[in-house]
PLY file of the C-alpha trace (Angstrom):
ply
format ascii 1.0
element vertex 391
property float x
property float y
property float z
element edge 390
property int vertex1
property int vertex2
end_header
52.77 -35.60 73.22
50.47 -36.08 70.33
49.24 -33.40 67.83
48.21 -32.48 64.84
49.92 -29.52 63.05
47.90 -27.24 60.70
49.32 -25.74 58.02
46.81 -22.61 57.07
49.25 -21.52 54.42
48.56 -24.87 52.81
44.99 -24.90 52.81
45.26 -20.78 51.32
47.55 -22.76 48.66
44.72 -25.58 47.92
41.74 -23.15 47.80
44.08 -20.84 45.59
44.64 -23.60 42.91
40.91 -24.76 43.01
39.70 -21.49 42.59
41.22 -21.20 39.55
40.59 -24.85 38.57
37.03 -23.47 38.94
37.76 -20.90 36.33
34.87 -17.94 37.10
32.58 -20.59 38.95
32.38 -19.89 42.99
34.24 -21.63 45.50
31.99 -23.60 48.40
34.97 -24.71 50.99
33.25 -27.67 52.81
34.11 -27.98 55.98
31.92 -30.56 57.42
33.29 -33.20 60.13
35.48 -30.05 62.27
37.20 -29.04 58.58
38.35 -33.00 57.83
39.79 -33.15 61.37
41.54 -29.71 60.60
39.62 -27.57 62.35
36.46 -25.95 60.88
36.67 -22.62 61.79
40.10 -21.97 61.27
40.11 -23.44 57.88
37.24 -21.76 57.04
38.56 -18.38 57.54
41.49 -18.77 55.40
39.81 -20.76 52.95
37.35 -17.58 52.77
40.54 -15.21 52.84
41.85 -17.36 49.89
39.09 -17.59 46.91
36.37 -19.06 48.49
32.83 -17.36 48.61
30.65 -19.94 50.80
30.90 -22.56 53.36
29.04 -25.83 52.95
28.73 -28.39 56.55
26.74 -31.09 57.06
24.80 -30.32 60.26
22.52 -26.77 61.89
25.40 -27.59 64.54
28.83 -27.39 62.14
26.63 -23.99 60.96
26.07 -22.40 63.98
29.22 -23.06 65.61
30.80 -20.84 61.99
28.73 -18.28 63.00
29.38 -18.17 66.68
32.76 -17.48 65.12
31.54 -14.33 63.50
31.78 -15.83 60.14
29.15 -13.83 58.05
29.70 -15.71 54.74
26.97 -17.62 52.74
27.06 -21.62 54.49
24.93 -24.59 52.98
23.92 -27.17 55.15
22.09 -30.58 53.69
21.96 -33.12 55.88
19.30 -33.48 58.80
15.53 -35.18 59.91
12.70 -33.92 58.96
11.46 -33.42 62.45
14.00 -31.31 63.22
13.38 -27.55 64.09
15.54 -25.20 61.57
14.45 -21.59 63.61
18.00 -21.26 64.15
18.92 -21.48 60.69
16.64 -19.47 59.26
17.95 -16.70 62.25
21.30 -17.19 61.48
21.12 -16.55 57.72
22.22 -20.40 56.89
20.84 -21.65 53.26
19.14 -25.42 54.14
19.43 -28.47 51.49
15.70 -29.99 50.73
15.02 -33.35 49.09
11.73 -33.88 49.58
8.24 -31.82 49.94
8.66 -33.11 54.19
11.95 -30.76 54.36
10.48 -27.85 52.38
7.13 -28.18 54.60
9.96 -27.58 58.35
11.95 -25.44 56.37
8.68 -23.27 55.64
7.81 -23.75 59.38
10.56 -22.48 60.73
9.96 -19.16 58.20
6.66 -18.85 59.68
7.80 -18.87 63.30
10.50 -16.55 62.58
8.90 -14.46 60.22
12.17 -14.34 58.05
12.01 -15.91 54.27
14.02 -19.63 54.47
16.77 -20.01 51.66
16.86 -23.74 50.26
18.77 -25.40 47.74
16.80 -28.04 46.04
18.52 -30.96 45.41
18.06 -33.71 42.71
19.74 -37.43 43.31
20.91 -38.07 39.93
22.63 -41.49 40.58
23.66 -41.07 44.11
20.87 -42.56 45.99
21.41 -41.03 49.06
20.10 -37.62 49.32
18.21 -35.69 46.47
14.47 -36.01 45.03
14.47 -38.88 42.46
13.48 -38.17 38.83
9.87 -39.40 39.96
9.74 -36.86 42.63
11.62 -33.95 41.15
8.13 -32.28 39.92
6.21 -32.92 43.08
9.45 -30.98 44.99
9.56 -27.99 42.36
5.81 -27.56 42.60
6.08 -27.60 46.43
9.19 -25.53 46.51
7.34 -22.49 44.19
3.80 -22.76 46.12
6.01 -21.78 49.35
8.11 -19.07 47.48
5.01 -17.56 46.32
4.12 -17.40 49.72
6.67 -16.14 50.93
7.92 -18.04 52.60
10.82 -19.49 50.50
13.92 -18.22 48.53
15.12 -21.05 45.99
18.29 -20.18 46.18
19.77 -23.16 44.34
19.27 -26.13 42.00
21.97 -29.03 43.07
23.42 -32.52 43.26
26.28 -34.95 44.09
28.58 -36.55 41.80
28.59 -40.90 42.41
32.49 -40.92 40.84
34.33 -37.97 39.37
37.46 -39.92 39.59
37.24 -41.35 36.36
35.92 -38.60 33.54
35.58 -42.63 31.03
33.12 -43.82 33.40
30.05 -44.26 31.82
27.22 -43.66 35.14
29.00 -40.06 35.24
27.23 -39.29 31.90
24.49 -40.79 32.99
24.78 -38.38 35.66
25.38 -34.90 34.02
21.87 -36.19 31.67
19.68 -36.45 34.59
21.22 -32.93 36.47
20.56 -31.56 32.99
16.86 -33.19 33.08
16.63 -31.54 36.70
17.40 -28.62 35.35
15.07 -28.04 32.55
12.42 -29.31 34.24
13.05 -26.33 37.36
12.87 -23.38 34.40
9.73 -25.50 33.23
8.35 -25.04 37.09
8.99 -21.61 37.37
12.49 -21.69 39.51
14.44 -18.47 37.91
18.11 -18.21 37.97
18.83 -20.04 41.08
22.14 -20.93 41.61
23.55 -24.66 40.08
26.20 -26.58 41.88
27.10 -30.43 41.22
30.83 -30.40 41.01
33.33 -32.18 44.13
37.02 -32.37 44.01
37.89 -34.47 41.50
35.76 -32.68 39.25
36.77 -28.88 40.17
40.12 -30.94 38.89
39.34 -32.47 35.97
35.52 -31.74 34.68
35.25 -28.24 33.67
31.78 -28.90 32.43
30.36 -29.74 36.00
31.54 -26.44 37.43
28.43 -24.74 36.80
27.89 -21.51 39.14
29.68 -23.18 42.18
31.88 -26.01 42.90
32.34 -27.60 46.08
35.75 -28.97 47.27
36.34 -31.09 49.97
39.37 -33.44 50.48
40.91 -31.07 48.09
41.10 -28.61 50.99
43.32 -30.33 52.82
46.09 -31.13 50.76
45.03 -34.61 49.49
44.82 -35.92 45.58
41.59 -36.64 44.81
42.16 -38.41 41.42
44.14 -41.52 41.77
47.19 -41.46 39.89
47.08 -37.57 39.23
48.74 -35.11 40.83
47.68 -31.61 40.75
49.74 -29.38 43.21
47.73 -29.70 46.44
49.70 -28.99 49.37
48.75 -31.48 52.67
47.89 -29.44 55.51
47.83 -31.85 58.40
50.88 -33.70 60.20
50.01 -35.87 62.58
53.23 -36.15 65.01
53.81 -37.67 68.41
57.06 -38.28 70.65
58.82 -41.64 72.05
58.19 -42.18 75.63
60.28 -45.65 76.11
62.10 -47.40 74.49
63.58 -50.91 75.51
66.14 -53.47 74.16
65.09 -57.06 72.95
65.99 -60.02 71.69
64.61 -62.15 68.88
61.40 -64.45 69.82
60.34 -61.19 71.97
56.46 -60.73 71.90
55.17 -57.30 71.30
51.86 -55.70 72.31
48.59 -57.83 72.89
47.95 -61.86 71.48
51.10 -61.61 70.84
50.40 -62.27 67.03
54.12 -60.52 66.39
57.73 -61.36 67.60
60.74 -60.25 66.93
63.41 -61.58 64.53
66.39 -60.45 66.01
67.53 -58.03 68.80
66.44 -54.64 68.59
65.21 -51.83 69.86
61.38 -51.01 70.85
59.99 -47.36 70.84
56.83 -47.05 72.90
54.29 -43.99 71.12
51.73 -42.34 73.09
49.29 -42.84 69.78
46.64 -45.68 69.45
43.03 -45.94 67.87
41.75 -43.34 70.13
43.90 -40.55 68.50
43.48 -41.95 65.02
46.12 -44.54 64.60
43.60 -47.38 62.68
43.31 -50.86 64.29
43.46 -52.60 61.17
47.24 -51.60 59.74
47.93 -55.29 60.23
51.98 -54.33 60.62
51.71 -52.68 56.88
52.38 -49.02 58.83
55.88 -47.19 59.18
55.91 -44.11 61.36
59.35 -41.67 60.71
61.59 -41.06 63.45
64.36 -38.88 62.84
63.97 -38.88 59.22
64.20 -42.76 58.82
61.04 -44.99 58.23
60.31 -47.58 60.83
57.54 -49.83 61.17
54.58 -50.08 63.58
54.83 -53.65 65.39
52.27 -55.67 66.93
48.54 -54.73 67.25
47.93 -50.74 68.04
46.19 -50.37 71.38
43.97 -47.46 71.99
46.32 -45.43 73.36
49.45 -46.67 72.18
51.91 -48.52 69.38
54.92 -50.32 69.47
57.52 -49.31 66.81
60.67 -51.23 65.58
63.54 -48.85 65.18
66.21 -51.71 64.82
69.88 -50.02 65.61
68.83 -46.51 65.60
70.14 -44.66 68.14
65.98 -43.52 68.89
65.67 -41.80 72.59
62.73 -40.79 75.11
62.09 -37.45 73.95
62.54 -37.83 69.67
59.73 -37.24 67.48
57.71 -39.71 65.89
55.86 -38.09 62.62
53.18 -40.23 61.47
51.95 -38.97 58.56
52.82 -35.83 56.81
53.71 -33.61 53.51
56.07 -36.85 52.44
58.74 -33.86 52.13
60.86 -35.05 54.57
60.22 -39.16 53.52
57.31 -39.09 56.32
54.78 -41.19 55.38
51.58 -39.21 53.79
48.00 -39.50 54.66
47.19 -41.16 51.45
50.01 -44.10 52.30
47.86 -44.63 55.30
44.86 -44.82 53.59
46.23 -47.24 51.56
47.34 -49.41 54.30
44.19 -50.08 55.93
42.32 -50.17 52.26
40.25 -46.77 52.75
40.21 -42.92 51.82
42.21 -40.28 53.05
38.87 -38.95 54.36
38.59 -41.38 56.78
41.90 -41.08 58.28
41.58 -37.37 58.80
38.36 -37.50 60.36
39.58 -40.14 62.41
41.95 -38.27 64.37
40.45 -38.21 67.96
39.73 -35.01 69.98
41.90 -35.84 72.50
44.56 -34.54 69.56
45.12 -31.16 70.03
44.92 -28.93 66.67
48.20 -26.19 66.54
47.47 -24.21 63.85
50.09 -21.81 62.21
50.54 -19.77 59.17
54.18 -18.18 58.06
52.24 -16.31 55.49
49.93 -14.65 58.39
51.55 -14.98 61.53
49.74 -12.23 63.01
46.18 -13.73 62.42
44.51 -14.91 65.84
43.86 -18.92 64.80
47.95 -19.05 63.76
50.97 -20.18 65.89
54.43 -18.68 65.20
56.04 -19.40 62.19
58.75 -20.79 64.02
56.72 -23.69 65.19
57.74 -26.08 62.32
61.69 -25.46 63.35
60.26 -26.24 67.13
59.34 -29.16 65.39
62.44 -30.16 63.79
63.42 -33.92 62.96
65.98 -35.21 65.19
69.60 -36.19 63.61
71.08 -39.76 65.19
74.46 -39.25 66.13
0 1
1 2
2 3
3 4
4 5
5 6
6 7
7 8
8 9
9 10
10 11
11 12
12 13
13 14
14 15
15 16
16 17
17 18
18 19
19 20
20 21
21 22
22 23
23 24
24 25
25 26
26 27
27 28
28 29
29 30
30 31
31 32
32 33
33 34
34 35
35 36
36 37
37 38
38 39
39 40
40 41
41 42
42 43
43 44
44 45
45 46
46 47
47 48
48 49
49 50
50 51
51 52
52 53
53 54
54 55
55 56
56 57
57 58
58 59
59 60
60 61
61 62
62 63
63 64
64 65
65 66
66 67
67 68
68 69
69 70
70 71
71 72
72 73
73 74
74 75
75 76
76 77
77 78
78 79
79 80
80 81
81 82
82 83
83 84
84 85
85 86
86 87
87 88
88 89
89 90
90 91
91 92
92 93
93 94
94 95
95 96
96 97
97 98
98 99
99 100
100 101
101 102
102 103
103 104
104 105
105 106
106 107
107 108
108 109
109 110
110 111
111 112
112 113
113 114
114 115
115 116
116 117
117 118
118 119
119 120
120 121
121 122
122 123
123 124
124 125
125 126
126 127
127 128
128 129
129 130
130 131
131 132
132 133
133 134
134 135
135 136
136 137
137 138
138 139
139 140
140 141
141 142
142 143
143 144
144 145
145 146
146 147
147 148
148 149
149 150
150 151
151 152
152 153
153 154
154 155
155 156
156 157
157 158
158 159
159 160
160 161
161 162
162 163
163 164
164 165
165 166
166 167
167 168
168 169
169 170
170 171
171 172
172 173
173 174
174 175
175 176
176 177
177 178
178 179
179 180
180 181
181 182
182 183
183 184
184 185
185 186
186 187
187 188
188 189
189 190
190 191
191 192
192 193
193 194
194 195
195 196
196 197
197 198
198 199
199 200
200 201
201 202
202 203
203 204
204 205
205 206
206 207
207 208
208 209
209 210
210 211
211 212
212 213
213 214
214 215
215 216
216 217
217 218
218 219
219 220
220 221
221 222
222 223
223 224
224 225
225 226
226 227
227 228
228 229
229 230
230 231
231 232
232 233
233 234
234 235
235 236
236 237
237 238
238 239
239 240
240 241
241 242
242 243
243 244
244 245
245 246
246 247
247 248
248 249
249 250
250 251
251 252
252 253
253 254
254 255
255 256
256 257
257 258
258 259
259 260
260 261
261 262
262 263
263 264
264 265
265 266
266 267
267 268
268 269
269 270
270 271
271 272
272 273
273 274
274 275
275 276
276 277
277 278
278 279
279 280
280 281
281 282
282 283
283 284
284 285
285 286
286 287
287 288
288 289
289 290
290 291
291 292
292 293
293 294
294 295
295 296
296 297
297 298
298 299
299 300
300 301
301 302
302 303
303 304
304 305
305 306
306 307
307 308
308 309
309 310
310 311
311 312
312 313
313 314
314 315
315 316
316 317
317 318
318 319
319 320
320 321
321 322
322 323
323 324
324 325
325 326
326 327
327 328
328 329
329 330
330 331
331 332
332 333
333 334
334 335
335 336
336 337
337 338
338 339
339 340
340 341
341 342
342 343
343 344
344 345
345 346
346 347
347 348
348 349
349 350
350 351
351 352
352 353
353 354
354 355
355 356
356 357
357 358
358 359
359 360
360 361
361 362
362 363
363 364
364 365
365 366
366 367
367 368
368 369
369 370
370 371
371 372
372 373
373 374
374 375
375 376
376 377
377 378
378 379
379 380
380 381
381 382
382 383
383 384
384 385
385 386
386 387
387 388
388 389
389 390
């Protein structure tokens, strides 16, 4: 009743326009978190079909599961404990993240019980403070890092770091920034570290900050379809609609109560559609009746509180039946609300919203441009999907 529709040829359309955003500089599709609630394997074949050139997850597990897939391209993972055994990545050809002399020290560990040479990208925090060696640290890690390659034991593959807030190119802590990755940098050809690879740049500054591209760049929410700069619109085509189908629907009159407390009722007599989506599938608690769902083709609002499996939804006079879908968030083509309206609503990021669809959602994925490729549906599925017209 619920699902999420993919649109590969929309993600082949967004990792088109970043590549050549990127201008010469490689493409890194990340694909962390399933592919934003897309679908990570799926996305990352036609992201690698499209421009890209490497994968980059957060976990050993997002990696492994790309290559259980078969996928054979370069993938970047950079985020786990330092306890943690890496002999599978080191087997499976995956290039590991180190911040500190602890990480190099299992990464070389895992080289030595595999007896294959561990790739790792050394990475610098340059204003973040989350991962990354600080400025302090930075020599102790190079000197560490080199030690094991001479060994080795190690590749240094790559010299990198994250960006605090592309968004705004005026912002003065994003020079601050691009002077310390600069520092980082020197001070790696001072150590010893020749031609690794450099890579700093996110969405927003694929978009807008040529001088962070560097040797890679590393989109995310750009992916998927969704404007990373506030108030700037580059082309990016959303790839996910998030659709669902009435099951009930009931007439009312005013002073009715709707859903639990009752903290709404109605104002006058209407009609109540009943939607087999709540917080479990992604619908956010918090809307606080600011949400509007479309249901054939007209915008009507969510009513009461969403339950987890389930939301109420005022459709007034329309002539809404058992059976109509319910889109939820979508391209906006059609006057669906979009993924970033929904962020708005409950005051977060259109990250959040994708990821939060729950995996009880199944994922149809389809391509018109491909249709013969194995992780597509037929092209006709979108007509399958057509909006109802009241009569």
């Amino acid at each position: 009743m619920t699902r999420a529709l993919i649109d590969l040829d929309a993600i082949a359309h967004n990792t088109r326009l970043l590549a050549r955003a990127a201008n010469g500089s490689g493409v890194m599709a990340v694909v962390k978190a399933d592919g934003f609630g897309h679908g990570a394997v799926p996305v990352a074949r036609t992201a690698l079909a499209s421009g890209a050139s490497w994968l980059g997850v957060t976990s050993l597990r997002e990696a492994l599961e790309l290559r259980s897939a078969g996928i054979t391209a370069p993938i970047l993972m950079w985020l786990y404990a330092p306890f943690e055994e890496l002999d599978d990545a080191v087997l499976g050809g995956i290039d590991v993240s180190a911040s500190s002399t602890t990480a190099l020290e299992t990464l070389a560990g895992a080289a030595q019980r595999t007896g294959r040479t561990a790739a790792v990208h050394l990475k610098a925090d340059t204003g973040l403070s989350r991962g990354g060696a600080t400025a302090a640290e930075w020599p102790d890690l190079l000197a560490a890092a080199v030690k094991l390659r001479d060994a080795g034991l190690l590749e240094i593959r790559a010299v990198w770091s994250h960006l605090a807030h592309a968004e705004d190119p005026s912002d003065p802590g994003l020079g601050r920034q691009l002077e310390a990755f600069g520092l980082a940098r020197a001070a790696a050809r001072e150590a010893g570290v020749e031609s690794p690879l450099i890579h700093l740049a996110n969405s927003a500054a694929v978009l807008q900050l040529p001088e962070t591209h560097f040797d890679l760049v590393r989109p995310g929410i750009a992916l998927y379809g969704a404007e990373p700069v506030p108030g700037r619109v580059f082309g990016l085509r959303p790839a996910m609609t998030l659709e669902s189908t009435v099951i009930l629907t009931k007439r009312v009159g005013p002073g009715t109560g709707v859903s639990y407390g009752p903290d709404f009722y109605t104002d006058r007599e209407t009609t109540l559609a009943l939607v087999p989506a709540g917080y479990a599938d992604g619908v956010p608690r918090g809307i606080g009746g600011r949400a509007s769902v479309s249901i054939g083709g007209v915008r009507c609002p969510i009513v009461g509180r969403v339950a987890m499996d389930q939301v109420v939804v005022d459709v007034g006079d329309s002539p809404v039946v058992p059976g109509d879908r319910v889109v939820i968030f979508g391209s906006g083509a059609g006057g669906e609300p979009t993924v970033g309206e929904w962020a708005e609503w409950v005051d977060t990021n259109a990250h959040e919203i994708l990821t939060g669809i729950g995996t009880r959602v199944p994922r149809v994925h389809y391509s018109v441009e491909s249709p013969n490729e194995t992780s597509t549906r037929s092209p006709s599925l979108p007509v399958e999907c057509a909006e109802i017209t009241p009569s």
